[in-house]
C-alpha positions as CSV (number, residue, x, y, z in Angstrom):
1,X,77.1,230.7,191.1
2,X,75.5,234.0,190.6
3,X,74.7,235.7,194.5
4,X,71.6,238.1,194.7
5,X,71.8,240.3,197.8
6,X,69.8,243.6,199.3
7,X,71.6,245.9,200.9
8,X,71.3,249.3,202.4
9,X,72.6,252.3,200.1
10,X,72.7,254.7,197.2
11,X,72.7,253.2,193.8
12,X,74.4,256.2,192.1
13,X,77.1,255.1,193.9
14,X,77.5,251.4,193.0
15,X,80.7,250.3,192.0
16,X,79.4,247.2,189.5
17,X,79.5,247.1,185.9
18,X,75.7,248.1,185.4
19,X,73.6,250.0,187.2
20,X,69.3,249.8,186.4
21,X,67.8,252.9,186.2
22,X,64.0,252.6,187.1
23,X,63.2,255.1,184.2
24,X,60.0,256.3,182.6
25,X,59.1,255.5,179.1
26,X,60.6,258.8,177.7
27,X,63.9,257.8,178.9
28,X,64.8,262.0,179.6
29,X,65.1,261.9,183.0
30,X,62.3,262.2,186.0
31,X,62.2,261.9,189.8
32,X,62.9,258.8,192.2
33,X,65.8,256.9,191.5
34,X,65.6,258.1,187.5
35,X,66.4,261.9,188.9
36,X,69.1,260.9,191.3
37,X,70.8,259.0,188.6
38,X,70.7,261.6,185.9
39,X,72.2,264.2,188.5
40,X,74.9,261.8,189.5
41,X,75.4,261.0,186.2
42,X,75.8,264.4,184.2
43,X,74.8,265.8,181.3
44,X,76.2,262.7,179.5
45,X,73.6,260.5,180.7
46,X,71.2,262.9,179.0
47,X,72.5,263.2,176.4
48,X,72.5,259.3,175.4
49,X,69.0,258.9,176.2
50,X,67.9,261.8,174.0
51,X,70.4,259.7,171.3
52,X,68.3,256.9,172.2
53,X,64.9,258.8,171.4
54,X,66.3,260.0,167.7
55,X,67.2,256.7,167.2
56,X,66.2,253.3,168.2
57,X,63.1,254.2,170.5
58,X,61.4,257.5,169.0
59,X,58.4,256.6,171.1
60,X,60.1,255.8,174.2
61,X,61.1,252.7,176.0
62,X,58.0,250.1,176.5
63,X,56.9,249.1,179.9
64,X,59.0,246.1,180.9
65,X,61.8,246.4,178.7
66,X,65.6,248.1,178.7
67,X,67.7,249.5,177.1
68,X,72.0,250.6,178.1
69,X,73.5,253.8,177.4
70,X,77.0,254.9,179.0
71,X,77.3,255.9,182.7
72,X,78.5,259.8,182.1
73,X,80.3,260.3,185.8
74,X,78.6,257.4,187.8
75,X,81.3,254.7,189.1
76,X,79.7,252.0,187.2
77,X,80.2,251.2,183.2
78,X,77.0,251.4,181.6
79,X,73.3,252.2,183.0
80,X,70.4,249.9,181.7
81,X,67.3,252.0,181.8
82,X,63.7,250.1,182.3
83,X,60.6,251.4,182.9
84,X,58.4,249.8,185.2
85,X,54.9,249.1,185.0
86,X,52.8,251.5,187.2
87,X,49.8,250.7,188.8
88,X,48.5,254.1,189.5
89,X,47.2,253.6,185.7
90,X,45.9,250.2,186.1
91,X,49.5,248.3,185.2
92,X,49.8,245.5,187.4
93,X,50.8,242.9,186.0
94,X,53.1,241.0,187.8
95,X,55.1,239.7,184.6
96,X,55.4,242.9,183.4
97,X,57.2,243.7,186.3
98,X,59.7,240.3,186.4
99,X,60.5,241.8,182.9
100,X,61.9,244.7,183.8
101,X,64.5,242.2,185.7
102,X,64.9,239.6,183.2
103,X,65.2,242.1,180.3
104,X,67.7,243.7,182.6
105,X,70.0,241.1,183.1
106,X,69.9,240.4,179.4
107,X,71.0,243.5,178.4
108,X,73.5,243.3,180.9
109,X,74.9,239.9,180.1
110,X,75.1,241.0,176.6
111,X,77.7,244.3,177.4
112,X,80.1,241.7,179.4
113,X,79.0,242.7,182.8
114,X,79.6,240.6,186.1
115,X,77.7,242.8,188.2
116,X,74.2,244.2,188.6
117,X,72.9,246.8,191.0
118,X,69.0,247.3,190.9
119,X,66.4,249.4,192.6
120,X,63.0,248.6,193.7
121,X,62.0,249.0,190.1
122,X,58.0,250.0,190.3
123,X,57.7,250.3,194.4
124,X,57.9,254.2,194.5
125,X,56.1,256.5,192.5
126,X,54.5,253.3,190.9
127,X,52.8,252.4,193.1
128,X,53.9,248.7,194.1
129,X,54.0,247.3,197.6
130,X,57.0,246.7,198.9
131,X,56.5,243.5,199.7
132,X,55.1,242.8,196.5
133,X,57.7,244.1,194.1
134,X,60.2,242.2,196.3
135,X,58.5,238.9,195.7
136,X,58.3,239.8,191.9
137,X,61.6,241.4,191.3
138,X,64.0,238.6,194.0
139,X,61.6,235.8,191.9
140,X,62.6,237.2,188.8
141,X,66.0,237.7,189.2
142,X,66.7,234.4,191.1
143,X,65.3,232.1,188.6
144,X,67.0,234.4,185.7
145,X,70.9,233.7,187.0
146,X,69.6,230.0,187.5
147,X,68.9,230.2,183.6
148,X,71.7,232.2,182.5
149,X,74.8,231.7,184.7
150,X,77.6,234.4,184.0
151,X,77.4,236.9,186.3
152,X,79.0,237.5,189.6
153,X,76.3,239.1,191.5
154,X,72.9,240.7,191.1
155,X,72.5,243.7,194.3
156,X,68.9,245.0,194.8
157,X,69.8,248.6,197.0
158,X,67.3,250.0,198.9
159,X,67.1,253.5,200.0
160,X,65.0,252.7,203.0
161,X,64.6,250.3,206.2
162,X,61.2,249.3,205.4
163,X,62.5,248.4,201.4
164,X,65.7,246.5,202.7
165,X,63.0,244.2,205.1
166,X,61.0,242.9,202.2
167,X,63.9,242.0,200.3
168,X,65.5,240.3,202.4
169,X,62.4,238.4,203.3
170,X,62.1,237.8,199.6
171,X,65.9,236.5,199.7
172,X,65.1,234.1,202.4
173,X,61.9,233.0,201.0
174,X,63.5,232.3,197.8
175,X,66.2,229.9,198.8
């Protein structure tokens, strides 16, 4: 049985086969987790992603899907990069943002991982309540390994107290 846990910490330094990168559609680095990934990473990272944009997604990665690349230095195997939906500019659907975890773990399950480490995809610069995104993304994921046994673990890591609450609230409220 698949466990789903938050826990405090830095994602670039996640030691499970795939790490989610809460990206922007043009998949060439940004700020928020997306920056501290791409630093962590190395010019590597980069370098896929702009691979990426000649090839397969010329007009960048849709809001609530993903896509892997390599991990250039990071400790994990490959980075799957999704892009939130941002309510700033009116995206706020809910589903939209479930994808983002469920399109994940697809990805994921389809490169042989047995772990996945997520952010709070959409509850930064996005512009998603914390205790919102929680409820969406913990939902999400926990009926997704229900689904589609396989992996090991799914880890949300939070950067901050406040994050780390609502998911674990999330957690408990979900069974």
């Amino acid at each position: 049985m698949t466990r789903v846990e938050a826990v405090p910490g830095d994602l670039t330094t996640q030691d499970l086969d795939v790490v989610v990168n809460a990206a922007n559609s043009t998949l060439l680095g940004g700020g928020g987790v997306d920056g501290a990934l791409h630093a962590a990473a190395g010019p590597a990272l980069l370098e896929e992603c702009r691979r990426l944009r000649r090839t397969s997604h010329p007009d960048g990665l849709p809001v609530g899907h993903a896509v892997a690349t390599g991990a250039g230095r990071l400790p994990c195997r490959w980075v799957v990069h999704t892009v939130g939906p941002n309510r700033h500019r009116g995206q706020d659907d809910p589903a939209l943002l479930a994808s983002c975890v469920t399109r994940s773990l697809a990805v994921a399950r389809g490169l042989g991982a047995r772990g996945v480490a997520f952010p709070a995809v959409g509850a930064g610069a996005y512009g998603w309540p914390a205790e919102e995104a929680a409820r969406v993304l913990v939902g999400a994921a926990v009926a997704d390994v229900a689904a589609h046994p396989g992996l090991d673990v799914v880890r949300f890591v939070l950067v901050s107290d406040r994050m780390l609450a609502a998911f674990t609230r999330a957690l408990g409220a979900a069974g």
